[in-house]
C-alpha positions in Angstrom: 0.0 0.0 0.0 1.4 3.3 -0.6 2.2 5.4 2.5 1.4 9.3 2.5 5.4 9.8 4.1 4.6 14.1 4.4 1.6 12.8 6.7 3.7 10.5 8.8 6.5 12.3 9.0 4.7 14.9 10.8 3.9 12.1 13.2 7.3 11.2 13.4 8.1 14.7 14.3 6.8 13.9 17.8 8.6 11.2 18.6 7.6 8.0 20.1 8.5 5.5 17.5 11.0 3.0 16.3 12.3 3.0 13.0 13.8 -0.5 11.9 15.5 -0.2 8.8 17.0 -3.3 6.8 20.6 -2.1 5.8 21.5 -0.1 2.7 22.4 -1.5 -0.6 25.0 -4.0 -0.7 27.8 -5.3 -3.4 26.1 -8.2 -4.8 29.9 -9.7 -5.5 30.5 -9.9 -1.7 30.0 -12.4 1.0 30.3 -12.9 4.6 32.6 -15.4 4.8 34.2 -14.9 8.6 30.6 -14.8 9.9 31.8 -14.6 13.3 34.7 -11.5 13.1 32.3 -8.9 12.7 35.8 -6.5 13.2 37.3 -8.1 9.8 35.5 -5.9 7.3 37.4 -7.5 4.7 35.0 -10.7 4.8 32.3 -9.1 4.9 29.7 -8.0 2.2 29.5 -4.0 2.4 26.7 -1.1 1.5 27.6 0.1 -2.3 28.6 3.6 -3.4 24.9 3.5 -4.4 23.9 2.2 -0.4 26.2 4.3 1.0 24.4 8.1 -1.1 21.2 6.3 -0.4 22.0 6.3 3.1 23.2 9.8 3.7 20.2 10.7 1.3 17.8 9.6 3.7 19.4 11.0 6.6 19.9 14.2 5.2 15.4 13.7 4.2 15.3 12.9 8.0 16.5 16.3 9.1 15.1 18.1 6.4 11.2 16.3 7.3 12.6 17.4 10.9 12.4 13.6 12.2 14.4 13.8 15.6 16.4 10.1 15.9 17.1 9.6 19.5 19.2 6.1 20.0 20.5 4.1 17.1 21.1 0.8 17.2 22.7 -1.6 15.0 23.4 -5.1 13.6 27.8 -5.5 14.9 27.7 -5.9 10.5 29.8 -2.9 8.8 27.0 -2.2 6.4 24.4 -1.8 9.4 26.7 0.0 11.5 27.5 2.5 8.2 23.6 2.6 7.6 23.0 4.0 10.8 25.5 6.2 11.3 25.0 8.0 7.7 20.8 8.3 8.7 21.5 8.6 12.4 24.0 11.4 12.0 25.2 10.1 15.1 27.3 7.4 16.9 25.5 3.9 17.3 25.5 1.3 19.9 26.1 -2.2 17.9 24.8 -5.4 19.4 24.6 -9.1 19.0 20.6 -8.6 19.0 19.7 -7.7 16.1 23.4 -8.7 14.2 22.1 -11.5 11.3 23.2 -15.0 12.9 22.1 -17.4 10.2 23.8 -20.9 9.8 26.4 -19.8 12.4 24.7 -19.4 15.3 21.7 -22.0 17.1 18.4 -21.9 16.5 17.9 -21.0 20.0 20.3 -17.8 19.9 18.6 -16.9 16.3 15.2 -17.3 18.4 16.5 -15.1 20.9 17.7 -12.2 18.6 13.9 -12.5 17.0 12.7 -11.9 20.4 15.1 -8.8 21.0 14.3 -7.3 17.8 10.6 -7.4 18.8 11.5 -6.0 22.2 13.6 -3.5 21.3 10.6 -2.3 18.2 8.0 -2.2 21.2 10.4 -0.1 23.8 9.4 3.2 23.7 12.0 5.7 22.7 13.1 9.1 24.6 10.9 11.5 24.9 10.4 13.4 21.5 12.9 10.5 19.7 12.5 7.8 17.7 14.8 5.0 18.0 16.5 4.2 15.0 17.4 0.3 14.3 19.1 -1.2 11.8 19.5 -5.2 11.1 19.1 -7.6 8.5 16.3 -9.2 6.2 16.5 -12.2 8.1 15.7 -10.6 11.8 13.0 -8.9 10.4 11.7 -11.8 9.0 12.0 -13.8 12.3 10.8 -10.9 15.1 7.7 -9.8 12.8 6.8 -12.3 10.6 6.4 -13.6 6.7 4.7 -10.4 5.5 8.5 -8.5 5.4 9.7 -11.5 3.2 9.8 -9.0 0.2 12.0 -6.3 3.1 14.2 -4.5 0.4 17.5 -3.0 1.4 16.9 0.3 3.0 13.8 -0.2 3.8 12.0 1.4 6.5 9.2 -0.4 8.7 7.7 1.9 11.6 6.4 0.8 14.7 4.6 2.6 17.6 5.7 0.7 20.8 1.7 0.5 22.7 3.3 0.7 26.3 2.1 -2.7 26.7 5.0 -4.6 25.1 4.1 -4.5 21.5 5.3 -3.0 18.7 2.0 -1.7 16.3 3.4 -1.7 12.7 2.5 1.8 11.1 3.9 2.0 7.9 7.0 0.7 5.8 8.6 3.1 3.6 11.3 2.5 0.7 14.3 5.0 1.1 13.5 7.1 -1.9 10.0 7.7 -0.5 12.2 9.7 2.2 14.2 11.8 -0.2 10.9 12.3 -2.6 8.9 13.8 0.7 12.1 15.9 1.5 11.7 17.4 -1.6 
C-alpha cells in the first residue's frame, strides 16, 4: 500500500516511534565469509557507493522532514553500522541482538535475537525520539513475521511501541520515499 510519508512524517516529528531499517544496498559480488569476526571488514559484504548516497540521502530527508532520531542501534555488521550512522547522523550502539546470525549461530540464539528485535521495536523511545534500528532481512523476517519477506534493502518499517509490550506496525517506507517527501 502506498504510504502518505509528508503525513507521517509529521507524526514522526513527535517522537515516540521505532524506526527499523534493513541495511543499505549492498555489493552483490560480496559475502560474509568470517561470519563470526564482525571487526574483519574484509569478509564481509559492504553497502555500495549507491547504499552508501542512499544512506546519507535519507538521513539528510530525516533532518530536512525534521524527524528527531534519539538512540541508534545496530546489527555488529559494517553495512548496518555504516547505515545508521549515515541516517543517524550520530554514533551507534552495535549489538549481537539484532546482528544476522544465520547458519552460524543455534536456533535458539537466532530465536533469541527475533525476540530482542521485537523488544527492542516495542520499547518506547526518549521522549520526543525515535529509536532508530538497523538489522538484517533475516531478523526482520523472524521478530515480525512472513509479510516483510519481500524487506528490500533500505527499507524502513515503523512501529509505535503500545506501552504494553508491542510494537504496532504503522507504515513501511522505501528509502526514496524519504528523499521524494524531503523534496
Amino acid at each position: 500500500q502506498t504510504v502518505n510519508v509528508k503525513g507521517l512524517a509529521e507524526r514522526l516529528k513527535q517522537g515516540g516511534y521505532v524506526i527499523v531499517f534493513r541495511h543499505g544496498a549492498t555489493n552483490r559480488d560480496q559475502a560474509d565469509t568470517d561470519p563470526l569476526n564482525y571487526d574483519n571488514t574484509a569478509k564481509q559484504r559492504l553497502l555500495s557507493e549507491g547504499g552508501k548516497a542512499l544512506a546519507t540521502q535519507v538521513g539528510a530527508s530525516f533532518k530536512a522532514l525534521q524527524i528527531p532520531i534519539g538512540k541508534v542501534h545496530t546489527s555488529k555488521f559494517n553495512r548496518a553500522v555504516e547505515t545508521g550512522r549515515l541516517i543517524g547522523g550520530t554514533e551507534v550502539a552495535s549489538t549481537l541482538d539484532i546482528t544476522e546470525g544465520g547458519l552460524v549461530v543455534t536456533p535458539i540464539e537466532n530465536d533469541r535475537r527475533a525476540e530482542a528485535l521485537r523488544k527492542m521495536a516495542a520499547t518506547p523511545p526518549a521522549d520526543g525520539k525515535n529509536t532508530l534500528l538497523v538489522t538484517h532481512k533475516p531478523n526482520i523476517i523472524d521478530a515480525f513475521g512472513k509479510d516483510w519477506f519481500e524487506v528490500q534493502e533500505g527499507e524502513a518499517s515503523i512501529f509505535q511501541p503500545d506501552g504494553a509490550g508491542k510494537a504496532v506496525p504503522i507504515a513501511r517506507v522505501q528509502a526514496i520515499e524519504w528523499i521524494k517527501a524531503a523534496k
